[in-house]
C-alpha positions in Angstrom: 114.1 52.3 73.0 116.3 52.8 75.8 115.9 54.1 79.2 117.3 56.3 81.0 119.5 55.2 83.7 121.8 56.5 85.9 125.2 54.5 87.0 125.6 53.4 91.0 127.2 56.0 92.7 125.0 59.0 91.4 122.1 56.6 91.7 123.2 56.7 95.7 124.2 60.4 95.9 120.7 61.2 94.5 119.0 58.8 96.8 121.0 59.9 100.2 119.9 63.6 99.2 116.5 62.7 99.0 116.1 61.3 101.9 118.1 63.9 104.2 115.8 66.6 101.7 112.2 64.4 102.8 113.2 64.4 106.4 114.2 67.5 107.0 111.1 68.8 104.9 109.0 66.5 107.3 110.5 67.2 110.6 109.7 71.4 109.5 106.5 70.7 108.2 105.4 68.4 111.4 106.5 71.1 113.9 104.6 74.2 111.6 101.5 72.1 111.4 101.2 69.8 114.5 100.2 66.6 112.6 99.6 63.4 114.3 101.7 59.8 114.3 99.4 58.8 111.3 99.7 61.6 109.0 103.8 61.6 109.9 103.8 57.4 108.5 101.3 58.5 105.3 103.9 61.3 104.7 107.0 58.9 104.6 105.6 55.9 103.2 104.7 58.4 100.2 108.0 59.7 99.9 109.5 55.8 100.8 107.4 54.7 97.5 108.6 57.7 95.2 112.1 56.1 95.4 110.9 52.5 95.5 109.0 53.4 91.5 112.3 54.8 90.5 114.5 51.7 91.5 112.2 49.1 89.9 111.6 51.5 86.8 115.6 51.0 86.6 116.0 54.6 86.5 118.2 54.6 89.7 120.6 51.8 90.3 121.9 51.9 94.0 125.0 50.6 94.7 124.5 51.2 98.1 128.1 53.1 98.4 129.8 49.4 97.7 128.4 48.3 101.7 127.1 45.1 100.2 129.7 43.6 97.8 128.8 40.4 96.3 132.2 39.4 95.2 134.4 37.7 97.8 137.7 38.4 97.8 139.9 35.6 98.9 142.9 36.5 100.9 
């Protein structure tokens, strides 16, 4: 059977929109409801492990927009 999976750059793409999506949804629904320091790091960590499942189910495969590059190049 195989998985899903989505190539490197859409992998990042989805995960940069997800997190400017979580924090903006965080940042409204802190100031609408007044919630403390604790309730703010439950709220993240939730969304933090939603994309931590989905990287080691291999469904997203960052690439981290090429940042870290294994390959040396040699002048």
């Amino acid at each position: 059977m195989k998985r899903l999976q989505l190539n490197g750059i859409t992998s990042d793409v989805l995960i940069s929109a997800y997190v400017v999506i979580t924090l903006y949804f965080r940042f409204k629904l802190e100031s609408e409801i007044a919630t403390g320091p604790i309730e703010s790091l439950v709220m993240g960590l939730c969304f933090v492990i939603i994309i931590w499942v989905l990287i080691k189910l291999k469904f997203l495969n960052p690439n981290w927009f090429g940042v870290f590059n294994s390959k040396t190049q040699k002048p």
